[in-house]
C-alpha positions in Angstrom: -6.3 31.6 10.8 -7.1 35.1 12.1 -6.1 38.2 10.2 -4.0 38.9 13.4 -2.1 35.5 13.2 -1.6 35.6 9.6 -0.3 39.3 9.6 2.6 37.9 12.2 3.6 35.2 9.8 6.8 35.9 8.0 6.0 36.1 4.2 8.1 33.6 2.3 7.2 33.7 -0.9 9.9 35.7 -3.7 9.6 38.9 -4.5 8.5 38.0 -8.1 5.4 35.7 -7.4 2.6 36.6 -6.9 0.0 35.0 -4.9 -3.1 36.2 -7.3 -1.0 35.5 -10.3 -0.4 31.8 -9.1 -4.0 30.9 -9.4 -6.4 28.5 -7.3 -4.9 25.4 -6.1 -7.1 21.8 -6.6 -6.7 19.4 -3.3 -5.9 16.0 -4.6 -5.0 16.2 -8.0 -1.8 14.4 -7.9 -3.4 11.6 -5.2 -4.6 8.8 -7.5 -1.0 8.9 -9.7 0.5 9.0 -6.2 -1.7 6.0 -4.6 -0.8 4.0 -7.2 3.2 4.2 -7.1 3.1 3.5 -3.4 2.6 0.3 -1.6 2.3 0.8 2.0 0.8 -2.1 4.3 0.2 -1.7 8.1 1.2 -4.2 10.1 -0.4 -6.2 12.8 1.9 -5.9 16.1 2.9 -9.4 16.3 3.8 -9.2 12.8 6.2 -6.2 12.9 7.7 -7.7 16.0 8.3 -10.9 14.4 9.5 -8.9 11.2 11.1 -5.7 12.0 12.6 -4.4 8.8 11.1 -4.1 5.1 14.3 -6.9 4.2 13.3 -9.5 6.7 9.2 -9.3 5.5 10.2 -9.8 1.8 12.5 -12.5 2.2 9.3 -14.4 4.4 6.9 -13.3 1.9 9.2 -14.6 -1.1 9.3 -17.8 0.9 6.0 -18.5 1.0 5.3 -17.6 -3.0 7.9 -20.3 -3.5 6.5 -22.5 -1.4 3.1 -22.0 -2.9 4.8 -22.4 -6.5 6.4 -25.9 -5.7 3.2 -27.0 -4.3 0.5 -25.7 -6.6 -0.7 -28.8 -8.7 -4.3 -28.9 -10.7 -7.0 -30.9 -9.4 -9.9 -32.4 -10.8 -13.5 -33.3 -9.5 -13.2 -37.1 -8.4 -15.7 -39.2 -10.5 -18.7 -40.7 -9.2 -16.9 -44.2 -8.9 -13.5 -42.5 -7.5 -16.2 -40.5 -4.7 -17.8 -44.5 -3.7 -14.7 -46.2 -3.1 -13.9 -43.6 -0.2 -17.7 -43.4 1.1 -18.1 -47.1 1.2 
């Protein structure tokens, strides 16, 4: 901003602060704290159409967690006799 511009804006700031006294700000000190406490996804446009509130995207998400639970199972390399009967 120009001298002139900032010489028409109002001065906000009490009477008992003092810019010089306040010292030099540091851009982004708070932004890794803050990054990590938030948890903000975009979504694609079919995807908020098809899920317009925060609610609604949960309860689908939750869904499909269970769904992946119930059907998780551990699995094991066939054997080399288990791996002829299906080639033959």
């Amino acid at each position: 901003m120009s001298e002139v511009s900032m010489s028409k804006i109002k001065d906000e700031m009490r009477t008992e602060y003092k810019r010089k006294d306040l010292g030099k700000g540091v851009r982004g000190k708070y932004f890794e704290r803050y990054a990590k406490g938030t948890n903000l996804v975009l979504l694609n446009d079919k995807v908020a159409k098809a899920f317009p509130s925060a609610e609604a995207v949960n309860e689908a998400l939750l869904g499909l967690l269970a769904l992946t639970e119930q059907t998780a199972r551990i699995t094991s390399r066939a054997t080399r006799a288990s791996r002829k009967r299906f080639v033959a």
